[in-house]
C-alpha positions in Angstrom: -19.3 -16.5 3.3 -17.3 -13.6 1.7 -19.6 -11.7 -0.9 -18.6 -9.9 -4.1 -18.6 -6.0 -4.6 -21.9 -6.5 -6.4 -23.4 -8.7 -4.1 -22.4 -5.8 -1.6 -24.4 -3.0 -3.5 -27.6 -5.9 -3.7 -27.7 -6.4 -0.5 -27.8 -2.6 0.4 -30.9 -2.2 -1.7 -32.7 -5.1 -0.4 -32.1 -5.2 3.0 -34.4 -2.0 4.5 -37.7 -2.9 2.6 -37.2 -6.8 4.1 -36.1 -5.2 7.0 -39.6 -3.5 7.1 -41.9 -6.8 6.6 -40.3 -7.7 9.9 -37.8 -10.6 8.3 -33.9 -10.5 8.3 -32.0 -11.0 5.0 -29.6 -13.8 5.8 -27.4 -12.9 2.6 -27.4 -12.6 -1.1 -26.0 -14.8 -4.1 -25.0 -13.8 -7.9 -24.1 -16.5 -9.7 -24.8 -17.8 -13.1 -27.3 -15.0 -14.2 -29.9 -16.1 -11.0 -30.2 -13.6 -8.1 -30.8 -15.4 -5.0 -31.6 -13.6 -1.8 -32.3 -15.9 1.4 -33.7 -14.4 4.1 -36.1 -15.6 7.3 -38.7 -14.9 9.9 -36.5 -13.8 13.2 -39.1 -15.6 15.4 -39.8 -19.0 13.6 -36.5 -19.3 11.8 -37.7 -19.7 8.7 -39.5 -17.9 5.9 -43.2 -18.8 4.2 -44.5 -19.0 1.0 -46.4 -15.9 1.3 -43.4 -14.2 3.0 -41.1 -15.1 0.1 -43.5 -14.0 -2.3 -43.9 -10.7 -0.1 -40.1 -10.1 -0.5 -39.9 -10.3 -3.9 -42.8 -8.5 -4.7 -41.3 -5.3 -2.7 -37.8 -5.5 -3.8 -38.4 -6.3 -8.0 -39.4 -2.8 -8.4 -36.2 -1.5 -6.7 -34.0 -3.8 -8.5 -35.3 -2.6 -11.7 -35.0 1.7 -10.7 -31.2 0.9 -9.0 -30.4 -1.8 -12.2 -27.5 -2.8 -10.1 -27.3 -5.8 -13.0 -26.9 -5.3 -16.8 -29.4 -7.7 -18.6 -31.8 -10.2 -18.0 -31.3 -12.5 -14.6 -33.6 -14.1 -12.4 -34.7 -13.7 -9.1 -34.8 -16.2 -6.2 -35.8 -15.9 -2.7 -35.9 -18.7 -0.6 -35.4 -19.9 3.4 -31.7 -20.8 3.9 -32.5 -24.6 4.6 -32.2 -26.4 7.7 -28.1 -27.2 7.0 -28.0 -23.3 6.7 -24.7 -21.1 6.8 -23.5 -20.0 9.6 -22.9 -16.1 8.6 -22.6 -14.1 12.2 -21.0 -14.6 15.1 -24.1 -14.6 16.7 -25.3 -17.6 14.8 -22.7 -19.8 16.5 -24.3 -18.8 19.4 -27.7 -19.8 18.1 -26.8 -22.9 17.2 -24.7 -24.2 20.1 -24.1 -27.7 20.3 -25.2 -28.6 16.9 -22.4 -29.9 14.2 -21.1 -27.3 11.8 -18.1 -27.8 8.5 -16.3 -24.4 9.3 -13.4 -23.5 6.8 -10.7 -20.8 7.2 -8.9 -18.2 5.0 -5.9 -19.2 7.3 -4.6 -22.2 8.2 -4.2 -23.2 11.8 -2.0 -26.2 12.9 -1.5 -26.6 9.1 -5.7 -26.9 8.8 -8.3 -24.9 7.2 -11.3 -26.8 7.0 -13.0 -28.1 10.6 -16.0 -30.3 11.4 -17.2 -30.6 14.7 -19.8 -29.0 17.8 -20.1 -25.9 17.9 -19.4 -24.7 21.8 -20.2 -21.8 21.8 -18.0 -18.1 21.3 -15.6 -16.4 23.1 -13.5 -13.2 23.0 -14.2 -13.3 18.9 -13.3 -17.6 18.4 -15.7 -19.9 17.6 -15.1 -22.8 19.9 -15.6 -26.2 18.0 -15.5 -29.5 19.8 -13.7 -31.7 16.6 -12.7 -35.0 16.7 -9.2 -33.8 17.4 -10.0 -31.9 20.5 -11.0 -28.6 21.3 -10.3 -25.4 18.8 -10.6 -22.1 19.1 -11.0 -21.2 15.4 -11.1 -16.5 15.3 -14.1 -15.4 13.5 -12.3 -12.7 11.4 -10.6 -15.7 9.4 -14.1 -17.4 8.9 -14.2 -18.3 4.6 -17.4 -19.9 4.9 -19.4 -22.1 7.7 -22.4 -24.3 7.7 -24.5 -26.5 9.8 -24.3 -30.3 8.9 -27.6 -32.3 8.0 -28.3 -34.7 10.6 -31.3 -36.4 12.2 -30.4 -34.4 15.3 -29.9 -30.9 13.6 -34.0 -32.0 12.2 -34.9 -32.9 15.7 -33.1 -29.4 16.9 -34.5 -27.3 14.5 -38.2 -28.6 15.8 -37.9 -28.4 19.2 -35.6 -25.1 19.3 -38.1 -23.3 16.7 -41.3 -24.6 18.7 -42.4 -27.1 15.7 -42.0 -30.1 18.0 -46.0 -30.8 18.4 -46.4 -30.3 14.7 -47.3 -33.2 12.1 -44.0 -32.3 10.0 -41.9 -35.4 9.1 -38.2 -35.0 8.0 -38.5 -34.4 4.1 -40.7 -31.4 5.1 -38.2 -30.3 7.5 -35.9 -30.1 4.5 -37.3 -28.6 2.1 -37.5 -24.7 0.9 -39.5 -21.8 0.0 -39.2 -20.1 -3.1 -40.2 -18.3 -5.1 -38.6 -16.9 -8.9 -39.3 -14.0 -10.8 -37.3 -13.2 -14.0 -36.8 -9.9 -14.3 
């Protein structure tokens, strides 16, 4: 997922102080005067109430000193969800073996857009098992790429994130953090 200039300068500003709470920013979002910033906890793979409201309450005050947007907007940050975007390289290896939609600036074979498993990475190609065979789709042409919702992603997310002895049924699973502040 490409970003825009501004989303750019954002994302330089908020990344050390939620760097510093001990959480990764996953990516930021302008659109439509609300600022969303996803972001989650490296070791559960998701992101908490309190953590969300942690994040916003140390990077407001920045935002307002660096003013990197004119006027009034609204600030979100929430978990990426459980059908999440697949940003890294590194997250295709994190999620081997689950489905994913992956689209491409370039076409290959006359394609852009892809469904399939992912099987893992190799010298810089996401390997995805589609229904057409095997592709070998390079990273550096990657427009935008995210898991699909499935019973098995739910079951995989619970068992790879150790929430398989917890009482969560699947509409928990689903649903996300947030919190808003309008600033």
């Amino acid at each position: 997922m490409r970003q825009t200039a501004l989303e750019n300068i954002i994302t330089e500003i908020v990344a050390p102080p939620i760097q510093d709470l001990g959480l990764d920013l996953l990516w930021v979002e302008y659109k439509g005067g609300i600022l969303s910033i996803f972001a989650e906890n490296p070791d559960t793979g998701k992101i908490t109430l309190e953590e969300c409201t942690k994040i916003s309450r140390e990077i407001s005050p920045l935002l307002e000193v660096e003013d990197p947007i004119s006027g009034k907007y609204r600030l979100e940050v929430s978990s990426a969800g459980i059908d999440r975007p697949l940003l890294k390289l590194e997250d295709f290896t994190r999620f081997n073996d689950l489905e994913a939609k992956v689209e491409l600036d370039e076409a290959i074979e006359g394609q852009k857009k892809f469904r399939g498993f992912i099987r893992g990475v190799e010298n810089g190609e996401i390997k995805l098992e589609t229904d057409q065979g095997m592709m070998d789709l390079p990273f550096n042409t990657l427009y935008k790429a995210k898991l699909v919702m499935t019973d098995h992603l739910i079951k995989e997310t619970k068992k790879r994130f150790g929430m398989a002895n917890e009482n969560i049924d699947d509409k928990d699973a689903e649903q996300e953090e947030l919190v808003e502040t309008t600033i």
